[in-house]
N, C-alpha and C positions, 0 to 999 in steps of 0.2 A: 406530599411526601414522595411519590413516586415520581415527579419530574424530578428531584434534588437527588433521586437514587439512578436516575437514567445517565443525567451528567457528571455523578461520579465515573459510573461506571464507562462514559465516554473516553473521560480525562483519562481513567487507568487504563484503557485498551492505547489512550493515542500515547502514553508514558511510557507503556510495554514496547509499544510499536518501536519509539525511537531509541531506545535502549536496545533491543534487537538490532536494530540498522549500525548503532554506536557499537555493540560487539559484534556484529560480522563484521565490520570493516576494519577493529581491530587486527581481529584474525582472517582478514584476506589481503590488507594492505600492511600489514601492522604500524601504520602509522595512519592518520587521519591527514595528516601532511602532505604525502602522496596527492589526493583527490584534489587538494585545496590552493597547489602551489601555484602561482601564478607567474611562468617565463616569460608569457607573451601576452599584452591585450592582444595581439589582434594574429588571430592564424590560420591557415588553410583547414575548416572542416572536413572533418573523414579524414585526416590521414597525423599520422606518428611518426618521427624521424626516430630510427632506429639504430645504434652503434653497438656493434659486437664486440666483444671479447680479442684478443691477438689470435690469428693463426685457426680463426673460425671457420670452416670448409661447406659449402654450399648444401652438400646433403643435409648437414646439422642446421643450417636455415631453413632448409626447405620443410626438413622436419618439424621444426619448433611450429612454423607460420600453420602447416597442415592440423599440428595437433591442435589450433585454437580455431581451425576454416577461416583464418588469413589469407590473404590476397597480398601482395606484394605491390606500389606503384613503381618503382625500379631501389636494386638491391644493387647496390656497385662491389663488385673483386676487385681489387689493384690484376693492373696485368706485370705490374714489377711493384717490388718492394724496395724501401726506400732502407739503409742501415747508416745510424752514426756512430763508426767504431772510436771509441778512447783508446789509445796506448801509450806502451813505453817500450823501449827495445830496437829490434833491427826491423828497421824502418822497411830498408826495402826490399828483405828478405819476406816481408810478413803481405806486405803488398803486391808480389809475384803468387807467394801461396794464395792470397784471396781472388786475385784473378783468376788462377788455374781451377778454382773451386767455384764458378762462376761469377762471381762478385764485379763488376762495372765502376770503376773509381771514377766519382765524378769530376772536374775539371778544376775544379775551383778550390784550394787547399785552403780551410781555415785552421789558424794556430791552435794546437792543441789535439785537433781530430780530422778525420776522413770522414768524407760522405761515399756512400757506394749504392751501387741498383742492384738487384738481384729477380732474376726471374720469379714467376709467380712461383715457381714450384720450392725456394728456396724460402723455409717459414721463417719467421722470428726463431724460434725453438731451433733450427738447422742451421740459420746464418749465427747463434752462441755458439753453440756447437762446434762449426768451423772454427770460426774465431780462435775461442780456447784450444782447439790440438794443434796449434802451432808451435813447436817450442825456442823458445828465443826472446819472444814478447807475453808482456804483463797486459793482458787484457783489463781495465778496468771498467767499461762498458761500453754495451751495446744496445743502442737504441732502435727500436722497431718504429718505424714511420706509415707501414704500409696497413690498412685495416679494412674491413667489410662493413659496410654502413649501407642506409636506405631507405626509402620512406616504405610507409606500407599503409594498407586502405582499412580504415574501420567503420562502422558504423557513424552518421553524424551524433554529435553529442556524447560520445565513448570514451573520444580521445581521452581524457584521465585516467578513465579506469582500466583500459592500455596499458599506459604508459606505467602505470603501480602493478600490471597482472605481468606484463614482460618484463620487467626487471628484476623479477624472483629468477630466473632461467639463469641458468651458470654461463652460459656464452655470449647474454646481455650485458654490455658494459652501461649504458645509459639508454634513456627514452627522451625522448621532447615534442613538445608540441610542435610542427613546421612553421615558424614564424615569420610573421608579414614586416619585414622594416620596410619603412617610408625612407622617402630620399632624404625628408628634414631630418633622418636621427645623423644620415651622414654628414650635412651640412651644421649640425650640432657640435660635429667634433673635433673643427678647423677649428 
């Protein structure tokens, strides 16, 4: 009788066990999805390619990475930002105002929009901004091109739990595993 009461009492401690593990990850991933998704069979161990949020500033990186004792392998700033204005209106009135407010038109005019550069100091948030106090033209958008991205080092065998623990942070845009492609996947898509 008492073996038959040992390996209840087994089963119920290892039943507790994964019921615990099944609500913490709940509520630390809140999805089980997270830990399980598979972008890559095959990927660089210890590290997490990381993309932020628009207009995300290196202290608010450096903080986030500190609050977890993150290491960085390299963290890229654009040094100019990239904008694709939509309009309608006075063309080249609107296009002396964006130059004069540092904006860089680039060379190549496709139908419909402008591409322009703008120094690093010139955010998403700043190049709308400009954009819209112009009066004469109908801005209907502007697209931010420029963004902070980068790998960073974890633990081997982490990377999931990374990539589900960073992307609760409000200036995380996504996480991924750093992926291994083979030259066959490109030779796959002639």
């Amino acid at each position: 009788m008492k073996k038959k009461q040992r390996t209840i009492v087994i089963v119920l401690i290892f039943l507790l066990t994964i019921n615990i593990f099944v609500l913490y990850s709940l509520i630390e991933f809140k999805s089980l999805s997270c830990i399980f998704e598979d972008s890559f069979s095959k990927y660089v161990s210890g590290e997490v390619i990381i993309d932020f949020v628009q207009d995300t500033t290196k202290e608010e990186v450096d903080s986030l990475l500190s609050s977890y004792g993150l290491a960085s392998n390299e963290i890229r700033y654009p040094a100019k930002n990239e904008y694709r204005i939509d309009f309608t209106g006075d063309e080249d009135g609107f296009l002396e105002y964006l130059n004069q407010n540092g904006f860089t038109r680039e060379p190549h005019r496709i139908p419909s929009y402008y591409m322009f550069n703008a120094e690093g100091g010139i955010n998403c948030k700043k190049a709308t901004e400009i954009a819209n106090n112009f009066p004469g033209v109908i801005v209907t958008n502007v697209y931010c091109f420029g963004h902070v991205w980068g790998v960073i080092d974890v633990r081997w065998g982490t990377e999931r739990y990374w990539m589900c623990k960073l992307r609760k942070s409000d200036i995380v845009r996504d996480t991924d595993l750093n992926g291994i492609i083979s030259m066959q996947y490109f030779q796959s898509i002639d």
